[in-house]
N, CA, C and O atoms as a MOPAC input file, in Angstrom:
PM7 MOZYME 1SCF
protein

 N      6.42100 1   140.44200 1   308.67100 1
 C      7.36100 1   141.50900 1   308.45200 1
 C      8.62300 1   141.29800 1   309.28600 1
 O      9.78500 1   141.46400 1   308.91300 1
 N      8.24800 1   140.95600 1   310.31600 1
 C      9.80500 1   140.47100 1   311.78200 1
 C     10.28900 1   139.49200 1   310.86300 1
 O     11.43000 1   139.85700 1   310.58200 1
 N     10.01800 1   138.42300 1   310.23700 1
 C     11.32100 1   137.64100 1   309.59300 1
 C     11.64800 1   137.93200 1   308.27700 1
 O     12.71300 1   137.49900 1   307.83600 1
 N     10.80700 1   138.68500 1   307.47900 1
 C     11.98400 1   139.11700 1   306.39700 1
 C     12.60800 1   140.32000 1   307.34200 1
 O     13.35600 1   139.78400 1   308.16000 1
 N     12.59300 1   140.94300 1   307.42300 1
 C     13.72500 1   142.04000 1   308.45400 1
 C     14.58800 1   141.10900 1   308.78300 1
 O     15.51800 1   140.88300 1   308.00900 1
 N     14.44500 1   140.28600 1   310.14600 1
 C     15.35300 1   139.57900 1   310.60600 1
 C     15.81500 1   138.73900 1   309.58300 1
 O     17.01200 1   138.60600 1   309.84000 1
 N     15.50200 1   137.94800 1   308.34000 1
 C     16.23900 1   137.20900 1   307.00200 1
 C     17.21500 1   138.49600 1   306.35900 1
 O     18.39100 1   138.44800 1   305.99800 1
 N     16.20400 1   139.71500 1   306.36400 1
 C     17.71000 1   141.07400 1   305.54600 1
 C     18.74800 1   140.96600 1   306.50100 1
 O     19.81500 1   140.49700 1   306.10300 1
 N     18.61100 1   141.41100 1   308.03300 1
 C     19.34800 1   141.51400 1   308.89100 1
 C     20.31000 1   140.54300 1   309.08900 1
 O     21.39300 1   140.90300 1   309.55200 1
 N     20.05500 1   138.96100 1   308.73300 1
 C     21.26500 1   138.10900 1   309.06700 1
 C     21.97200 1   137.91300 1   308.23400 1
 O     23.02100 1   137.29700 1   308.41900 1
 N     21.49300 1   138.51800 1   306.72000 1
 C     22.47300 1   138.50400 1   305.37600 1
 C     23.40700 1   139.63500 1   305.43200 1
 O     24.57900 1   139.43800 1   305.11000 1
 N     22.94900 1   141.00300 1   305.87000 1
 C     23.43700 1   141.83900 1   305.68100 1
 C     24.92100 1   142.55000 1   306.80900 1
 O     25.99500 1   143.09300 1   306.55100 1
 N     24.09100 1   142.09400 1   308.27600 1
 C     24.98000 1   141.86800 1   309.27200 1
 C     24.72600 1   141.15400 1   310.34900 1
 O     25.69700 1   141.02300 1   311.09400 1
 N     23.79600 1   140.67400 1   310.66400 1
 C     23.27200 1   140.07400 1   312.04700 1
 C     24.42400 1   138.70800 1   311.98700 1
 O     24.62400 1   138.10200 1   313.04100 1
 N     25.09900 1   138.30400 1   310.81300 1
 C     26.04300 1   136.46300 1   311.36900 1
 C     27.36800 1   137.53200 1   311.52500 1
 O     28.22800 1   137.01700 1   312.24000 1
 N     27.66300 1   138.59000 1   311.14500 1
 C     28.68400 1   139.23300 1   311.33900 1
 C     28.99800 1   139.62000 1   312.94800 1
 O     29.87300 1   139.27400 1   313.74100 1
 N     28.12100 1   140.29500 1   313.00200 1
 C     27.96500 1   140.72800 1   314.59900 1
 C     27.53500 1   139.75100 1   315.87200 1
 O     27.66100 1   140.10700 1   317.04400 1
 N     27.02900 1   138.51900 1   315.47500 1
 C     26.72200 1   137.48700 1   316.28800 1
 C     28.37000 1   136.99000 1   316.40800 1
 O     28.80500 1   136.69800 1   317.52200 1
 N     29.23400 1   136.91300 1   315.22800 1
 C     30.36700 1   136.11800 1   315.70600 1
 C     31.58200 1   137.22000 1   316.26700 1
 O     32.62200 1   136.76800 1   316.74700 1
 N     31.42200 1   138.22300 1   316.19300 1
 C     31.77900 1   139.44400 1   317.15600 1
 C     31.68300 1   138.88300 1   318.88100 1
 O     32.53600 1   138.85600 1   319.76800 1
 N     30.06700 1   138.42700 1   318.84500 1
 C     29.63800 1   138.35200 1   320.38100 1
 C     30.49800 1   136.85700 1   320.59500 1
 O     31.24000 1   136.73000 1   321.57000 1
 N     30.34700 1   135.90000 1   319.72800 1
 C     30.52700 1   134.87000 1   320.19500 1
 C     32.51200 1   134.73700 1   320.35300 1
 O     33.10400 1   133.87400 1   321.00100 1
 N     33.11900 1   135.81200 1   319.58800 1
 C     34.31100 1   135.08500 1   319.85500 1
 C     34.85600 1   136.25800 1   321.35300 1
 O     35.90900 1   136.03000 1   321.94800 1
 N     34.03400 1   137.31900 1   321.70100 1
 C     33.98000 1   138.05900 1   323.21300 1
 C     33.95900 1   136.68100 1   323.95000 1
 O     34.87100 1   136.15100 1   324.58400 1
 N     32.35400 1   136.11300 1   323.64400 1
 C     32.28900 1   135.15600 1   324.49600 1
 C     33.46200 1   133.81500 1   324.49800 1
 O     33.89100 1   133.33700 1   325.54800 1
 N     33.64500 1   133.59600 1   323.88000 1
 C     34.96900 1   132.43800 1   324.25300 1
 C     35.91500 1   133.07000 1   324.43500 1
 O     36.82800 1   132.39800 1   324.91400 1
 N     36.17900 1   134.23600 1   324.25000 1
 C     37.49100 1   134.69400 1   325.26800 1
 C     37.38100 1   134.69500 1   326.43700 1
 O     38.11900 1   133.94000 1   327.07100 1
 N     36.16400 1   135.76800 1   327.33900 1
 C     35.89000 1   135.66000 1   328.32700 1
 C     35.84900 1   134.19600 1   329.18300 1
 O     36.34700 1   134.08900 1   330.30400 1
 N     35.12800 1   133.01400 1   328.42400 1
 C     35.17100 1   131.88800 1   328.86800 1
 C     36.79700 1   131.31300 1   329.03500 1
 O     36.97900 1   130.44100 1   329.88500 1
 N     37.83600 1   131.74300 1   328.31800 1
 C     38.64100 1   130.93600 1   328.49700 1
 C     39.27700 1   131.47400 1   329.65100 1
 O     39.95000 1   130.72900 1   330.36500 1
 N     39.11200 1   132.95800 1   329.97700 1
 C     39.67700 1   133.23500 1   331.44200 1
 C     38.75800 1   133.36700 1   332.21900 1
 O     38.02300 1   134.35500 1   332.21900 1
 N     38.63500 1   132.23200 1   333.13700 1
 C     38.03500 1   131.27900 1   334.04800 1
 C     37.13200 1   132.84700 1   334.92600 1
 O     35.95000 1   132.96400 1   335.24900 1
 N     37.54200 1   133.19300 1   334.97900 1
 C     36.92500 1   134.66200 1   336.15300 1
 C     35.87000 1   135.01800 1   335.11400 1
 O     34.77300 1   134.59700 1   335.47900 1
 N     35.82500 1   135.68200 1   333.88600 1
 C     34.86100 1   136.03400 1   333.47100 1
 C     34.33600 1   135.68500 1   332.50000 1
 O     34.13700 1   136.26700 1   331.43300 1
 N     33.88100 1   133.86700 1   333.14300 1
 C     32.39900 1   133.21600 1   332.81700 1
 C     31.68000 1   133.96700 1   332.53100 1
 O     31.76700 1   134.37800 1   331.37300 1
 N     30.75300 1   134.45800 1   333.29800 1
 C     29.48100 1   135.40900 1   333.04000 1
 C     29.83800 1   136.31700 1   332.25700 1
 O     28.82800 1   136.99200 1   332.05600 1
 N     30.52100 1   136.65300 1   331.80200 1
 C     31.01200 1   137.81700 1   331.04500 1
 C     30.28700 1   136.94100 1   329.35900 1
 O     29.36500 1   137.26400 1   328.61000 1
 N     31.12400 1   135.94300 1   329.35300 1
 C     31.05300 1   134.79800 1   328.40700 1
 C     29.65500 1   134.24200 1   328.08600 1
 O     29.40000 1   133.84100 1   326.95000 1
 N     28.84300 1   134.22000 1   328.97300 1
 C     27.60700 1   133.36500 1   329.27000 1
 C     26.89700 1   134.59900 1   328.36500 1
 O     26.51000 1   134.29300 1   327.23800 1
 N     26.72200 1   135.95000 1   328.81800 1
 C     26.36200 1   136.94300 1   328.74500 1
 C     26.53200 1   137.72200 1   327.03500 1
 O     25.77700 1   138.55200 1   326.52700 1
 N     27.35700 1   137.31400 1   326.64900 1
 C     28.07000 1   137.05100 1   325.27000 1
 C     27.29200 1   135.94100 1   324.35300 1
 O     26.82700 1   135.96200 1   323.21400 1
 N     27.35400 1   135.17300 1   325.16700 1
 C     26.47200 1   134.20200 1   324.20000 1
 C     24.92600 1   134.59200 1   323.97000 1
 O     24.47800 1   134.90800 1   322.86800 1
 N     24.35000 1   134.54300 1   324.87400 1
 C     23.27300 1   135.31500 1   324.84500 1
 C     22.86700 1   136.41000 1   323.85800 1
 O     22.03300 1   136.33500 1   322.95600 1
 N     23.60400 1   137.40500 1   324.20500 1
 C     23.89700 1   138.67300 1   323.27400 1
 C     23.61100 1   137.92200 1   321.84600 1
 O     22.53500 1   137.91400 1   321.24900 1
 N     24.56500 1   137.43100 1   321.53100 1
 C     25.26300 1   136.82500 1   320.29400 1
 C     23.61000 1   136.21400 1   319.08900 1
 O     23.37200 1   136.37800 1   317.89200 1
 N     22.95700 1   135.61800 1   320.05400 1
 C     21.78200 1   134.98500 1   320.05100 1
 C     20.80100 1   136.39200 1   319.49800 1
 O     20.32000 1   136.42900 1   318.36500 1
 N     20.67500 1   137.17400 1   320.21900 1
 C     19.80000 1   138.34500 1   319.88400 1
 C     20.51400 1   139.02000 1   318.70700 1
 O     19.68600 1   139.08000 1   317.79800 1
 N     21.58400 1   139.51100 1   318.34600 1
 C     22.24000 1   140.26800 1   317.17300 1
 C     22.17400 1   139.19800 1   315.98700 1
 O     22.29400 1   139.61200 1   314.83400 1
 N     21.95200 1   137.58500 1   316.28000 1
 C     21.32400 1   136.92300 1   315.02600 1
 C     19.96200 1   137.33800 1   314.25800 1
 O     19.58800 1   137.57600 1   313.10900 1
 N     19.48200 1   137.28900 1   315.47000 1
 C     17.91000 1   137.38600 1   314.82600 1
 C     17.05900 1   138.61800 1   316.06700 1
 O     16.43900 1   138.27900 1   317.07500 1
 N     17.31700 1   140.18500 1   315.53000 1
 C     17.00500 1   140.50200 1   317.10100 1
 C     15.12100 1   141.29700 1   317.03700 1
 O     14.43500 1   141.66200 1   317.99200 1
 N     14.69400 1   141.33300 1   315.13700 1
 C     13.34000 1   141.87800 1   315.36900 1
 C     11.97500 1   141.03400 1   316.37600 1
 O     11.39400 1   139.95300 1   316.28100 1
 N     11.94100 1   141.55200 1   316.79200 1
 C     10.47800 1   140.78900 1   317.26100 1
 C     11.14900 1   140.15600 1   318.86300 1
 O     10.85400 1   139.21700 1   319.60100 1
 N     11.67800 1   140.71400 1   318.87200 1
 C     12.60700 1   140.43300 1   320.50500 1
 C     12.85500 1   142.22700 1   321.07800 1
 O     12.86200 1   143.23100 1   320.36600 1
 N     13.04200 1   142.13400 1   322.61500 1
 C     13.80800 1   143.75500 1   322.86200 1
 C     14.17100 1   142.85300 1   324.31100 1
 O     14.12900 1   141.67900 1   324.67900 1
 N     14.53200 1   144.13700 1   324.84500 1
 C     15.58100 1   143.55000 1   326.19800 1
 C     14.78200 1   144.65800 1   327.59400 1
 O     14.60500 1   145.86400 1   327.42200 1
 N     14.56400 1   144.24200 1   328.33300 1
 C     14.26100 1   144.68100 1   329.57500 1
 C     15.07400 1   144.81100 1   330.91100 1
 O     15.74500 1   143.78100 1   330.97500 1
 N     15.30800 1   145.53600 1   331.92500 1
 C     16.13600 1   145.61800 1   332.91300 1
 C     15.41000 1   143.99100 1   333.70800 1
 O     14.42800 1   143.37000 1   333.30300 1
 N     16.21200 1   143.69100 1   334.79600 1
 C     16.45200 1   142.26000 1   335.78000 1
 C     15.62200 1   142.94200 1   336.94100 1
 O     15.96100 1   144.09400 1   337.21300 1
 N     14.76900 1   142.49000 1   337.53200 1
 C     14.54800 1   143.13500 1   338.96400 1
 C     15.57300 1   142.91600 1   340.13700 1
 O     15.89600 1   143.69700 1   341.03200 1
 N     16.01800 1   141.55300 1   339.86400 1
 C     16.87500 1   140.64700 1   340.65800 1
 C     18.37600 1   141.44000 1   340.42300 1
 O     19.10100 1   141.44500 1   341.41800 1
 N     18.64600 1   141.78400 1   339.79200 1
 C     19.74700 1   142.28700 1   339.27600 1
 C     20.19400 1   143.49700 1   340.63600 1
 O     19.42100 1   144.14300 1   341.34400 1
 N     22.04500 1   143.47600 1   340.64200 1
 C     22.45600 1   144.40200 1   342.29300 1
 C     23.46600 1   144.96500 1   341.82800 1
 O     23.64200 1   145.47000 1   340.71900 1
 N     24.15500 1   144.86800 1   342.72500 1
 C     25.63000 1   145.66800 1   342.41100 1
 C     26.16400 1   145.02800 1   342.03000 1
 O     27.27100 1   145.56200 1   342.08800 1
 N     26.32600 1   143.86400 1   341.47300 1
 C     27.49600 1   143.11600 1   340.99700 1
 C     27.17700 1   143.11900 1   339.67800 1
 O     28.11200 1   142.97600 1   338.89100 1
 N     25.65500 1   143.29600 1   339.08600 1
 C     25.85200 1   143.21700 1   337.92700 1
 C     26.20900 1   144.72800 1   337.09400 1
 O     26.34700 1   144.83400 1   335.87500 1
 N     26.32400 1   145.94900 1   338.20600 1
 C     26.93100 1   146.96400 1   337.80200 1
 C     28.34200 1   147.13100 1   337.61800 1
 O     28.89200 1   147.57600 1   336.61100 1
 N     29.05900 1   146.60200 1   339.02900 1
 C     30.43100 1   145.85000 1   338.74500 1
 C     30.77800 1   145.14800 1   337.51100 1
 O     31.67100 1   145.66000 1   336.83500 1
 N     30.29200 1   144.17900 1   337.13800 1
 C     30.05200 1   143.54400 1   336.26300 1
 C     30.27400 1   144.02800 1   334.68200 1
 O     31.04400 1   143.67000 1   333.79100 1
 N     28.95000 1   145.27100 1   334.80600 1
 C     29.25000 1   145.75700 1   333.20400 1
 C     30.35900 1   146.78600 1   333.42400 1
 O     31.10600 1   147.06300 1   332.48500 1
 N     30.48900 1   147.32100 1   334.52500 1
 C     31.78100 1   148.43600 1   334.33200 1
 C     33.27000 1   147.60700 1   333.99500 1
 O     34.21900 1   148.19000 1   333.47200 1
 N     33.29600 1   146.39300 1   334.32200 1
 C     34.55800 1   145.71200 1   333.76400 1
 C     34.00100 1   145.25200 1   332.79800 1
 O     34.97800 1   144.68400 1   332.31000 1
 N     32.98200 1   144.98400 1   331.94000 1
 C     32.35600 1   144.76300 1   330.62300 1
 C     32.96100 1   145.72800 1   329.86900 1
 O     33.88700 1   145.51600 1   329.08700 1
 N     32.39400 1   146.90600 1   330.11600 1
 C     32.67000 1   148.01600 1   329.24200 1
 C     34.56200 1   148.31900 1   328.63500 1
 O     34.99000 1   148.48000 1   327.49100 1
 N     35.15000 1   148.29900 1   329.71100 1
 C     36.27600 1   148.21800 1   329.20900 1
 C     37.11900 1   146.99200 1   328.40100 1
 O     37.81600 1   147.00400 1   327.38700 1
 N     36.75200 1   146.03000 1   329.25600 1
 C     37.30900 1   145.06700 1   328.52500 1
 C     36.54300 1   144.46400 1   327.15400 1
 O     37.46300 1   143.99300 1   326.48600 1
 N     35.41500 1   144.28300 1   326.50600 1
 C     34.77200 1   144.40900 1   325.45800 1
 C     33.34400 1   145.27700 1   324.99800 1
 O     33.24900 1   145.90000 1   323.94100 1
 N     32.63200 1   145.20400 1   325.68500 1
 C     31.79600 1   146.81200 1   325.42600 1
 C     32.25600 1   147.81900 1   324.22500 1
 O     31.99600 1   147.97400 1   323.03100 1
 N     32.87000 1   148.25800 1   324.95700 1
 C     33.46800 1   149.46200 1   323.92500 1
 C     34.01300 1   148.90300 1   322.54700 1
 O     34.51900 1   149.92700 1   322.08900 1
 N     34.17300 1   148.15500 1   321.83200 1
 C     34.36200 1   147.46800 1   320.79700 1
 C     32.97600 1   146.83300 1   320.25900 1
 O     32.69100 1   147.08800 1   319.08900 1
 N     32.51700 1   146.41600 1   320.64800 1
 C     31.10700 1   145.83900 1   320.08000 1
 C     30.21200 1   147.07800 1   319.93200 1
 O     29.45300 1   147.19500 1   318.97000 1
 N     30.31200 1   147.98000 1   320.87800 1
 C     29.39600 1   149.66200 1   320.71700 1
 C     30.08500 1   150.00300 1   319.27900 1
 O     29.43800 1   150.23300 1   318.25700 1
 N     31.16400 1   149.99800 1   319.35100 1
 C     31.52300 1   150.81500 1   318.13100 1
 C     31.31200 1   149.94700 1   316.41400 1
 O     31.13100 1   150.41700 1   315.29100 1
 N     31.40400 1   148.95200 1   316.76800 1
 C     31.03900 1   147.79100 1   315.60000 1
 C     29.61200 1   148.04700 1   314.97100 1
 O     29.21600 1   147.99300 1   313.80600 1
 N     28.72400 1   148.46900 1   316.65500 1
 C     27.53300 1   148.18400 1   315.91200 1
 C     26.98000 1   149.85700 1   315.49900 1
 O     25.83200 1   150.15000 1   315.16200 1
 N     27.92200 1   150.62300 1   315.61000 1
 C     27.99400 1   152.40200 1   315.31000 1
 C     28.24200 1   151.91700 1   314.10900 1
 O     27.26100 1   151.65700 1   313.41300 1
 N     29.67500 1   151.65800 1   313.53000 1
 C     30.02000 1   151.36100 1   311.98600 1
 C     29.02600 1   151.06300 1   311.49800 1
 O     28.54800 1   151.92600 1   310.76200 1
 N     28.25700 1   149.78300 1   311.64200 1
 C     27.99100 1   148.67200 1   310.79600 1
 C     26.46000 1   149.70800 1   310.73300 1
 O     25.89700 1   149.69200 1   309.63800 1
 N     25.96500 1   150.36000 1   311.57100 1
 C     24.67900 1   151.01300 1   311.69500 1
 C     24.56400 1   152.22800 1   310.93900 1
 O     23.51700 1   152.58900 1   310.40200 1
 N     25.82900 1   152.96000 1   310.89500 1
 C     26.42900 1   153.92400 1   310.05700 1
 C     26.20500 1   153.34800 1   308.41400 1
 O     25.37000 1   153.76500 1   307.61100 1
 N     26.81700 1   152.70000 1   308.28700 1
 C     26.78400 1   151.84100 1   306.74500 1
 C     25.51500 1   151.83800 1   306.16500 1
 O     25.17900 1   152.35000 1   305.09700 1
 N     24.49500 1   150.89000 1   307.38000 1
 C     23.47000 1   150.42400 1   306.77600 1
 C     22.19000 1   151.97100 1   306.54200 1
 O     21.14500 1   152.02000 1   305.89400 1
 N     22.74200 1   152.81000 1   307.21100 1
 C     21.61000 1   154.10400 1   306.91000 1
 C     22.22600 1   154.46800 1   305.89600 1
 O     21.23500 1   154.66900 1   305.19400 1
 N     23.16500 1   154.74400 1   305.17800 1
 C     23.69800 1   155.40500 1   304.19200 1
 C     22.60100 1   154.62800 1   303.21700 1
 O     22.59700 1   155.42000 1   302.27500 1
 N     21.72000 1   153.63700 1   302.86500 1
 C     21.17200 1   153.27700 1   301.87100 1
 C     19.76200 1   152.94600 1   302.04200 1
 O     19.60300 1   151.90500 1   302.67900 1
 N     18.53000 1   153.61200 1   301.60400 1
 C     17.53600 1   153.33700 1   301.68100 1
 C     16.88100 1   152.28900 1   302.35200 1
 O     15.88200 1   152.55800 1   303.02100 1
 N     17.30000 1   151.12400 1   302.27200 1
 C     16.67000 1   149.46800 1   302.23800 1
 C     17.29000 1   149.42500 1   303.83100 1
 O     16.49500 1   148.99700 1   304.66800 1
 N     18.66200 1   149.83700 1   304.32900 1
 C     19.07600 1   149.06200 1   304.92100 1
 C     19.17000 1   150.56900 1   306.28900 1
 O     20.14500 1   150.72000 1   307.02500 1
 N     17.57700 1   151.73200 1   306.31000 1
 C     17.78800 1   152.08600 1   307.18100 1
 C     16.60700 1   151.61600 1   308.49300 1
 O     16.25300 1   152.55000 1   309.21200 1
 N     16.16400 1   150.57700 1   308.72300 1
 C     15.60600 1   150.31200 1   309.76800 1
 C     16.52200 1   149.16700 1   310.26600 1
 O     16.30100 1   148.62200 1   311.34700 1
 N     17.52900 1   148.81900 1   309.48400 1
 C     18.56000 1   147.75000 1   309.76600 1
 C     19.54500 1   148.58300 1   310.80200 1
 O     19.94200 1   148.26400 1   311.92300 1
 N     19.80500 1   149.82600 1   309.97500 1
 C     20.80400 1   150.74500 1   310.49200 1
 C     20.00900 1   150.74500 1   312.25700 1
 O     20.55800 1   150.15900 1   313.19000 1
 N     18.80800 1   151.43300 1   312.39800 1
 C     18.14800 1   152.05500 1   313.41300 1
 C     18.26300 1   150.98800 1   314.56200 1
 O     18.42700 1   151.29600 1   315.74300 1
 N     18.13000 1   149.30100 1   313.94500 1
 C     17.88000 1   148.22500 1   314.67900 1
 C     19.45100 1   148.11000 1   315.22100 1
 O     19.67300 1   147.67500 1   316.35100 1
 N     20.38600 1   148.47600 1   314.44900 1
 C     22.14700 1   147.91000 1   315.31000 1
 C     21.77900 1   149.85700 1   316.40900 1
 O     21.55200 1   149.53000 1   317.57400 1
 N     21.73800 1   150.66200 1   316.33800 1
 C     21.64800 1   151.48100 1   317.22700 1
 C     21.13900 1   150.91200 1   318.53700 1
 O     21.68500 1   151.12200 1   319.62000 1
 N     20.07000 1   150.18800 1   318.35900 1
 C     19.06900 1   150.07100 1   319.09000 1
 C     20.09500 1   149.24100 1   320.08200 1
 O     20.37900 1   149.82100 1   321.13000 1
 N     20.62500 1   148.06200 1   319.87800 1
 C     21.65200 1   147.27500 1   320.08700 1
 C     22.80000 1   147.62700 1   320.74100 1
 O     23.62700 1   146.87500 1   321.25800 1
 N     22.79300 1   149.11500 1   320.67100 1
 C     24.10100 1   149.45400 1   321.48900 1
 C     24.40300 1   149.48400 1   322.90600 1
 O     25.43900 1   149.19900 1   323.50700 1
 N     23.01100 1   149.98500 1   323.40000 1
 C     22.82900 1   149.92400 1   325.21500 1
 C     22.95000 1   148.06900 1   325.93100 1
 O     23.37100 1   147.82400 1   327.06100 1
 N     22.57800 1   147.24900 1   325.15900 1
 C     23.25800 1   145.52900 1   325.25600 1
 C     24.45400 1   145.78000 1   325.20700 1
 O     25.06900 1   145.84200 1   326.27100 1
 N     25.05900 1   145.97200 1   324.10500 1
 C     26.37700 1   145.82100 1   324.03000 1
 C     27.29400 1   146.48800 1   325.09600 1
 O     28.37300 1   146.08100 1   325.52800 1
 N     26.65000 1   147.52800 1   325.39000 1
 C     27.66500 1   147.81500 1   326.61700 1
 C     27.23300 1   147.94300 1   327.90700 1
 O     27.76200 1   148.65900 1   328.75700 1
 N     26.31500 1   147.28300 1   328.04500 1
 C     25.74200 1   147.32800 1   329.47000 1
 C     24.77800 1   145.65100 1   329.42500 1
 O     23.55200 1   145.68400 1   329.53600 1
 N     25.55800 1   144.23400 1   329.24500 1
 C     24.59700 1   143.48900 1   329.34600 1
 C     24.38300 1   142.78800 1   330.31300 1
 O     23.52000 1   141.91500 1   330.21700 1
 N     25.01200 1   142.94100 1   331.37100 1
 C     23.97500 1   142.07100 1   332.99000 1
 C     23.44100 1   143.03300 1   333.45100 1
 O     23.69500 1   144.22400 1   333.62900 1
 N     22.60800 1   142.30500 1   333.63400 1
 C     21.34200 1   142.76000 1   334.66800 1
 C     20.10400 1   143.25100 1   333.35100 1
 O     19.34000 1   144.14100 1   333.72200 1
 N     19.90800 1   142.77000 1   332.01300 1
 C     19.23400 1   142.85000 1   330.80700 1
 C     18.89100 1   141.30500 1   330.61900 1
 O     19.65500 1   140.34200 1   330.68900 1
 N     17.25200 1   141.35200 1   330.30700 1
 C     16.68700 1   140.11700 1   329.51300 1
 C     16.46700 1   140.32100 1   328.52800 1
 O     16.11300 1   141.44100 1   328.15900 1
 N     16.62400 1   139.09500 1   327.57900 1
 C     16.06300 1   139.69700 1   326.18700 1
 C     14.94900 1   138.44200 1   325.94100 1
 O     15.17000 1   137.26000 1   325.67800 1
 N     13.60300 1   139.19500 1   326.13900 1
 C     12.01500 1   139.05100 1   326.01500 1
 C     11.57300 1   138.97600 1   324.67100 1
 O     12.31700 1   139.75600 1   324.07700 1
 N     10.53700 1   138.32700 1   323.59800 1
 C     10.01300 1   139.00000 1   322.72900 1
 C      9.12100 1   140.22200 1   323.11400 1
 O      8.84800 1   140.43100 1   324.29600 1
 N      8.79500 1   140.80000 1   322.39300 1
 C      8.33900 1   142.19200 1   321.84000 1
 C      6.94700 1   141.83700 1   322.22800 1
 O      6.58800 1   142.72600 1   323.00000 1
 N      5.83300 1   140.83500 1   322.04700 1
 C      4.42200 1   140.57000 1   322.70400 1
 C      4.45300 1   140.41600 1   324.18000 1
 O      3.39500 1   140.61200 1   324.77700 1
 N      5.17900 1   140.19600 1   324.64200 1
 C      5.57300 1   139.95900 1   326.26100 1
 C      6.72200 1   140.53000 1   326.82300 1
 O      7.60100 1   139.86100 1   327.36600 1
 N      6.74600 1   142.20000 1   326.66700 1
 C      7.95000 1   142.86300 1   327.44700 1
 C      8.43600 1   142.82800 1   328.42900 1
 O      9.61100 1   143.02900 1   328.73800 1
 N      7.16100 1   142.44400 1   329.30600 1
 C      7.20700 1   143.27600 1   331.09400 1
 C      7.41500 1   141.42400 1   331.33700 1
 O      7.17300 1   141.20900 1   332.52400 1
 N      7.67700 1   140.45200 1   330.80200 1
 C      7.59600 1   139.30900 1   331.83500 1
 C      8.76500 1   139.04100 1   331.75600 1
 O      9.54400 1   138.93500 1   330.81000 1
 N      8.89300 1   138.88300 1   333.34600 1
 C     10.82900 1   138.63400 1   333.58900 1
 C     10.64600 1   137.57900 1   334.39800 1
 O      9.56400 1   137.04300 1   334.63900 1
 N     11.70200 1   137.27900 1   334.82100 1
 C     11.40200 1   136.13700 1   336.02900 1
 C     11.06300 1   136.27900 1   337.17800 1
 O     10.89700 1   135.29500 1   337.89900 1

């Protein structure tokens, strides 16, 4: 059932919203300071391809910098990818087929604007972090 979902999901929006993350991420990469911003993007990008049968867990390791971190996240791309995946989640409930698609970009929104100090685990092994 996780890969036809995730096969609806990458036809319908998951390559849409992956290249959302990925062109965050090469921006961020090209201004040298926010690498991790970029790194973090890619990542992302990776999960909004294919994200059933995966979820995301908090970092234990994770401090203040990766709060720093998402609070200059949030403004500088956050808030654009939250709202992308509001639209695109909006859309997909308006139609029968495409409302656990819809429920799954919701789900997606707390990544999008808050992603350091988040792993993204499969779904049989939540609690194992590093």
């Amino acid at each position: 059932m996780k890969t036809l979902l995730n096969v609806i999901w990458l036809v319908l929006c998951g390559f849409w919203m992956a290249i959302g993350y990925v062109v965050a991420g090469v921006i961020c990469c090209i201004l040298i300071i926010t690498i991790p911003f970029g790194i973090a993007s890619f990542r992302i990008a990776g999960f909004a391809l294919w994200p059933f049968g995966r979820t995301t867990v908090e970092r234990r390791d994770a401090g203040a910098g990766s709060l720093v971190g998402n609070i200059i996240w949030i403004v500088v791309a956050g808030w654009w990818l939250a709202l992308a995946h509001i639209t695109t989640g909006i859309a997909l409930c308006l139609t029968v087929i495409g409302i656990p698609l819809g429920i799954a970009n919701f789900k997606l929104i707390p990544i999008s604007l808050l992603p350091l100090g988040r792993e993204i685990v499969p779904t049989d092994r939540p609690f194992a972090t590093r």
